[in-house]
BABAMI-833177 format. One record per residue (C-alpha): x, z, y. Coordinates in steps of 0.1 Angstrom, whole numbers, padded with zeros to 4 digits, always signed. Layout:
BEGIN
XZY ...
//
This chain:
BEGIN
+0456+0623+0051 +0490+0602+0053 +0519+0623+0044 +0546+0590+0061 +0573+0618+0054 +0568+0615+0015 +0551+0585+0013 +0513+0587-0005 +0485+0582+0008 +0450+0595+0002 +0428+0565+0011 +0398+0591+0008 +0408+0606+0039 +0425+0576+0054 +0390+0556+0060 +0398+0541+0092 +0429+0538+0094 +0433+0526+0057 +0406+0503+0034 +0413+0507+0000 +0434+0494-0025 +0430+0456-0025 +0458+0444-0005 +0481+0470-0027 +0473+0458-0057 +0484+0423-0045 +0516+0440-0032 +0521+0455-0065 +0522+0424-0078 +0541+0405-0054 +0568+0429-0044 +0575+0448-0077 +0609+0461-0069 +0590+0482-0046 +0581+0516-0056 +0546+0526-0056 +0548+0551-0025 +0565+0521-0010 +0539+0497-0012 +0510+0520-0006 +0530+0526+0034 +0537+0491+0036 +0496+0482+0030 +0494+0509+0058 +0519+0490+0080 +0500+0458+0075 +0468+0468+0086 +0478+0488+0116 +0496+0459+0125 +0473+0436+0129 +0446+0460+0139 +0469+0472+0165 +0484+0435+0172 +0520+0450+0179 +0551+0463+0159 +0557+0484+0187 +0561+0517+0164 +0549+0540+0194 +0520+0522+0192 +0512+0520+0158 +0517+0556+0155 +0485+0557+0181 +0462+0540+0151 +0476+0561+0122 +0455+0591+0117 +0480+0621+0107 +0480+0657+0113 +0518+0656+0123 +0525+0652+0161 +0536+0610+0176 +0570+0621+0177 +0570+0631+0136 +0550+0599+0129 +0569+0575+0143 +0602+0592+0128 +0590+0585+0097 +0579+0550+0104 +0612+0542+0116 +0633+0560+0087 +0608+0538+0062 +0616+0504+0082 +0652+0520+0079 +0658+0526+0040 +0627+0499+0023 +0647+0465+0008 +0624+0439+0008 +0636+0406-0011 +0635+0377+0007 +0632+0358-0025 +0601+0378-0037 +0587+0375-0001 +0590+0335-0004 +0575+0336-0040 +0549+0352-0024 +0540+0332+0004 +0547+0298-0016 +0519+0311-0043 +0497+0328-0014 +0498+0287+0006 +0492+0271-0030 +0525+0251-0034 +0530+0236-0065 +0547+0199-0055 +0564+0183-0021 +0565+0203+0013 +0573+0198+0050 +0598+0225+0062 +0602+0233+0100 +0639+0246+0110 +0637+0260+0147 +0651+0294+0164 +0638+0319+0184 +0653+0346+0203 +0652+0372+0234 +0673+0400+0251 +0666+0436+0247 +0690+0454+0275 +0723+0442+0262 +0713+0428+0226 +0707+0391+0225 +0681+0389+0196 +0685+0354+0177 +0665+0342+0146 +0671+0314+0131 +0637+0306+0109 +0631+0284+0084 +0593+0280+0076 +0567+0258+0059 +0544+0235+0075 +0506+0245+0054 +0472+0238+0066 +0484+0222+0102 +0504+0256+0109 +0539+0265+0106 +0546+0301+0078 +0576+0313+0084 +0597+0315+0047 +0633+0324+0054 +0651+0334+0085 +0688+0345+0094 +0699+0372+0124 +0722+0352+0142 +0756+0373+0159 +0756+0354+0188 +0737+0335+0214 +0729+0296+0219 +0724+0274+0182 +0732+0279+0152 +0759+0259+0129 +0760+0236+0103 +0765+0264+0078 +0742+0287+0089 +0715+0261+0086 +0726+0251+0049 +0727+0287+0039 +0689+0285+0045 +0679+0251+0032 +0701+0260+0000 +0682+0296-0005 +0650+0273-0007 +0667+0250-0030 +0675+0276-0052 +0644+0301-0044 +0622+0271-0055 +0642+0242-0077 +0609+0225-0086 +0592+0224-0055 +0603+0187-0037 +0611+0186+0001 +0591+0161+0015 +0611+0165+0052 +0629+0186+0073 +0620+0187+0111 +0636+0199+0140 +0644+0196+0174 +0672+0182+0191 +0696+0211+0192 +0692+0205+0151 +0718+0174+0159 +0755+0169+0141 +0775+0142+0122 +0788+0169+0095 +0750+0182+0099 +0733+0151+0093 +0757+0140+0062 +0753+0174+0044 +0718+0174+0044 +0724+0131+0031 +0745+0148+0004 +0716+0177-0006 +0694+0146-0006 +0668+0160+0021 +0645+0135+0036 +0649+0149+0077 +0630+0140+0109 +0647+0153+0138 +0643+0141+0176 +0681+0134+0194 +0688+0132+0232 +0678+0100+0250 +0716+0096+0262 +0725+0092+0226 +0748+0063+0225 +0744+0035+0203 +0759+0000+0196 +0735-0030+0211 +0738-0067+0207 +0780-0056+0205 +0774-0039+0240 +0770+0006+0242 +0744+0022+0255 +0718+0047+0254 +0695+0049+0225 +0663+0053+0252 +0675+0018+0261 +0657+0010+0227 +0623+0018+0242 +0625+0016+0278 +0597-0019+0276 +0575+0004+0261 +0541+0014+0276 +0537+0055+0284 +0526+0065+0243 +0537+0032+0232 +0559+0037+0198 +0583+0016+0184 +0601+0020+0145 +0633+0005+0135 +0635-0002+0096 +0669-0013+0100 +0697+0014+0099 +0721+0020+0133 +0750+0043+0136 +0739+0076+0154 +0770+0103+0154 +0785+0078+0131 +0759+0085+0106 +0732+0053+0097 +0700+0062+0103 +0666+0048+0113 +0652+0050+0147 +0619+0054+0164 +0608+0066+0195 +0580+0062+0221 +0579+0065+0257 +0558+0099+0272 +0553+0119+0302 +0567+0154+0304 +0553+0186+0319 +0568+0176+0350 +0548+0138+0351 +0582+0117+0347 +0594+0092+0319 +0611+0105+0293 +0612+0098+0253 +0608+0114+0217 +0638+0097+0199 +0634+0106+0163 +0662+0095+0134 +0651+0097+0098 +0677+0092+0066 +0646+0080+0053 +0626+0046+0062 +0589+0058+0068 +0565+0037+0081 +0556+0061+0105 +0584+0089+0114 +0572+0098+0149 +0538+0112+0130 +0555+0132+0105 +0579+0146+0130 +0544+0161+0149 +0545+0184+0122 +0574+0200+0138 +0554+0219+0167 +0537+0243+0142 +0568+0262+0142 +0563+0267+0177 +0528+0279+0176 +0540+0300+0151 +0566+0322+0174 +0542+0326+0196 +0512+0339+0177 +0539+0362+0164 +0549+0371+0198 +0532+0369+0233 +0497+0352+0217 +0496+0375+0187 +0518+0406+0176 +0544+0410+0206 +0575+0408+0183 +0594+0409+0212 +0576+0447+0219 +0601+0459+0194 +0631+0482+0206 +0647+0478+0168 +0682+0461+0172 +0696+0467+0136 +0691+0433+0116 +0680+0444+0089 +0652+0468+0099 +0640+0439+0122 +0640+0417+0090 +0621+0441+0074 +0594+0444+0107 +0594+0408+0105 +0587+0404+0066 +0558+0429+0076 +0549+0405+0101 +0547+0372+0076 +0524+0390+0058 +0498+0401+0081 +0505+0365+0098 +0499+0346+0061 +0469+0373+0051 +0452+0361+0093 +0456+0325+0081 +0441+0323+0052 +0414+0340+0064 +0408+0317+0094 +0412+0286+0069 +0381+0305+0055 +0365+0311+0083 +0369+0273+0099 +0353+0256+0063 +0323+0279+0068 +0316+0276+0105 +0324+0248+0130 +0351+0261+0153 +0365+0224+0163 +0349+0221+0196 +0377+0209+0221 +0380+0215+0261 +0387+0187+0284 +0423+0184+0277 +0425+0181+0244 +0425+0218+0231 +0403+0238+0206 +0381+0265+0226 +0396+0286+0198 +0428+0288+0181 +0425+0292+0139 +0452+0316+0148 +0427+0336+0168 +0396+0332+0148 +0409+0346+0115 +0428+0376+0135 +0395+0386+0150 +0376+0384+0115 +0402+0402+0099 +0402+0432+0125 +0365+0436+0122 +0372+0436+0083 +0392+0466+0085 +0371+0481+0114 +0338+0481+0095 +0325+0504+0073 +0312+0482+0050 +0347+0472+0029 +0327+0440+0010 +0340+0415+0031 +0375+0434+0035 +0379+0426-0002 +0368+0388-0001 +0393+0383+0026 +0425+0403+0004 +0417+0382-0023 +0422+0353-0002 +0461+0365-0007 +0460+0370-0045 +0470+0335-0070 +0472+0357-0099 
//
């Protein structure tokens, strides 16, 4: 039985609602200024999460077998989200070890954010690009609404720099709203290679005329591409420029316009990279575990829901990275599309891990977490 009010656990009479001690022992590991009660109600957590697929605590109390009536329960989930301090730094270790990152990396700088009554919730995330999927790493609870600023972005990028001072940044992506002279010259000065896209009105200095940057790739054929390797002025800043021409959602012209403080022979590729984060918020939200279900407003207990989340979200990954190399799930629809997201596949293996009786593959797939 689960005593949330104290903390243990007696996995012996927890059998459905809690495996065993594989994906503790790798918390004990990872998150050591946890205590041991601590941990065991955070492998709880975990599991119901993803079995559950919300962080809605109501609901979770629904799949935690107690004695105690809803209402206790989910008291005692919410005073544990309320009083358990979980590093960011130690969380990062342990996703960096958990992805297998020992050299260069792509990081993926993007927000996301929704209203709850009156609160506007606003994340600012900074995650990793691994395995053609974005991991979120470090994020900051932003006291406002709209984008962030310069500083608030630095504060992130430097936490990695420091979190990990042998790991090399092999780019930073983001999206247009990522867009600033003092921006783009600080992260000159922190020596980060960056691919982020700019408005098509941009203007730029042509043949000693102004004008837009699209004017740059308006002869262009829909998914035609050209690079510049010569440096122009953007925001009073030299940088290189390449763009192609596309079709939106709506069917009219428009452009990616991507500037690079670094010459690469093929930016507009690397910069693809940057719609993993994307994917990302929304397997952690309306295709995945409803983020947005929670009624938490406090910052730091929806940090801590969210570190909860990175875990199940890193454990579902690895699994389906697993799963993929053993089976063939690459068949695409008409447009373009797998039948099945990885995302999907390795959150359906992983409930019917910790549904089953038989806790054999439930271990395999925990040890898929464990680099020690």
């Amino acid at each position: 039985m689960v005593d949330i009010q104290s903390f243990t656990i007696n996995p012996q009479d927890m059998a459905t609602s809690y495996k065993g001690t594989a994906i503790l022992e790798i918390l004990k590991v990872e998150l050591n200024n946890l205590n041991l009660s601590r941990l065991k109600i955070m492998a709880l957590l975990i599991e119901n999460i993803i079995q559950a697929r919300t962080i809605c605590l109501w609901k979770l109390c629904e799949h935690i077998e107690t004695g105690a009536k809803t209402l206790s329960v989910n008291r005692r989930l919410q005073r544990f989200v309320a009083e358990v301090v979980i590093q960011s730094e130690l969380l990062a270790k342990f996703i960096i070890r958990a992805c297998g990152v020992k050299d260069d990396i792509y990081l993926l700088l993007d927000r996301t954010n929704w209203k709850f009554g009156e609160t506007n919730i606003n994340i600012l995330v900074l995650a990793i690009s691994y395995e053609g999927k974005g991991i979120p790493l470090f994020w900051k609870f932003l006291d406002k609404r709209g984008n962030s600023n310069e500083l608030e972005r630095v504060e992130l990028l430097q936490k990695f720099k420091d979190t990990f001072p042998d790991i090399k940044i092999a780019g930073l992506l983001a999206d247009r709203e990522f867009i600033g002279e003092q921006w783009f010259l600080k992260l000159n000065k922190m020596n980060i290679p960056f691919f982020i896209r700019i408005r098509n009105n941009f203007i730029i200095k042509r043949k000693s005329r102004l004008g837009k940057v699209s004017c740059l790739f308006r002869r262009l054929n829909i998914n035609g591409l050209k690079i510049y390797h010569k440096k122009r002025n953007i925001l009073n800043v030299p940088l290189f420029i390449s763009g192609t021409k596309i079709r939106n959602k709506f069917n009219k012209v428009d452009y990616c316009i991507v500037v690079s403080n670094y010459d690469h022979e093929n930016p507009l590729y690397i910069y693809k990279k940057r719609w993993q984060i994307e994917c990302m918020f929304k397997n952690l939200k309306s295709a995945g575990f409803n983020f947005e279900d929670t009624h938490i407003k406090k910052y730091d207990r929806l940090s801590n829901i969210l570190s909860l989340l990175t875990i199940a979200y890193i454990w579902i990954t690895k699994v389906a990275d697993k799963i993929v190399k053993e089976n063939s799930f690459e068949k695409l629809l008409a447009h373009g599309r797998k039948l099945i997201s990885h995302f999907r596949v390795g959150l359906r293996s992983l409930v019917s891990a910790l549904t089953s009786t038989n806790s054999k593959t439930y271990t395999e797939y925990a040890k898929l977490l464990s680099y020690t």
